[in-house]
C-alpha positions as CSV (number, residue, x, y, z in Angstrom):
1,X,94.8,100.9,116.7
2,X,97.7,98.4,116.5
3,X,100.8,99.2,114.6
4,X,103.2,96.5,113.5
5,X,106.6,97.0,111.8
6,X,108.7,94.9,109.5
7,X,112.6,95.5,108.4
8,X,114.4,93.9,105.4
9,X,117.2,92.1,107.1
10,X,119.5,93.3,104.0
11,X,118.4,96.8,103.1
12,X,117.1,98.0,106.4
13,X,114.3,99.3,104.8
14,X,111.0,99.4,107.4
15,X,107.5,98.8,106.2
16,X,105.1,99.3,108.7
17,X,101.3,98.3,109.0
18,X,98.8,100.7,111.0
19,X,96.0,98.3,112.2
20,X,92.7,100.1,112.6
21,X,89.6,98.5,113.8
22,X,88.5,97.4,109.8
23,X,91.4,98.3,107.6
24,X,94.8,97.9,107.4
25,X,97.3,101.3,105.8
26,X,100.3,99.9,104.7
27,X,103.1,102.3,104.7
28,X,106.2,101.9,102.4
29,X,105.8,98.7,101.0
30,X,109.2,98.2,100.5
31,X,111.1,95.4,98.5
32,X,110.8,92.4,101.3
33,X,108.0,91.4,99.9
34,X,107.4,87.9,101.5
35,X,107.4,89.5,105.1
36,X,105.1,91.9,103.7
37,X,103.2,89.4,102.6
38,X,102.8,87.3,105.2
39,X,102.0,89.9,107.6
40,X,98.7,91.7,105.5
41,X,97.9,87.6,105.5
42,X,98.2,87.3,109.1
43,X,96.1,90.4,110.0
44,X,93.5,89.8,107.6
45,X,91.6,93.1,106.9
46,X,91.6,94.9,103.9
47,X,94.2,97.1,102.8
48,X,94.8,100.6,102.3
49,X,98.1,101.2,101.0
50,X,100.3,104.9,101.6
51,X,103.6,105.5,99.8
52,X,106.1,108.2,101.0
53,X,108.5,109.0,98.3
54,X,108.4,106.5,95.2
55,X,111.4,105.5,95.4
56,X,111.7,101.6,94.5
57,X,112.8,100.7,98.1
58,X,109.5,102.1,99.2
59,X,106.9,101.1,96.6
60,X,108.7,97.4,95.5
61,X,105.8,95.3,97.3
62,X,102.9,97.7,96.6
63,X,101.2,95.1,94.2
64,X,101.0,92.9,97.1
65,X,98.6,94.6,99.0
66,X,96.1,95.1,95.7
């Protein structure tokens, strides 16, 4: 298991991505949604997605990973 992390350079909000060996769990899919973007590209598995609170710094993105 790999787990990667990105931050929105503006809100601070962090979106991290747990890597299993087929899947990918995105948690908090926040509102930078081009870093989250390129990153589920770039690790190419498909997606699971968890959301903590719905607040819309947290679930901004989610269609992304869809």
């Amino acid at each position: 298991m790999k787990i990667h992390k990105t931050v929105n350079p503006v809100a601070y909000e962090n979106t991290y991505y747990i890597e299993g060996d087929h899947h990918l769990i995105v948690v908090d899919p926040g509102s930078h949604w081009e870093a989250i973007r390129k990153t589920i590209e770039k690790i190419d598995k498909p997606v699971c997605r968890s959301v903590d609170p719905t607040h819309y710094d947290h679930i901004m993105s989610l269609d992304l990973s869809a």
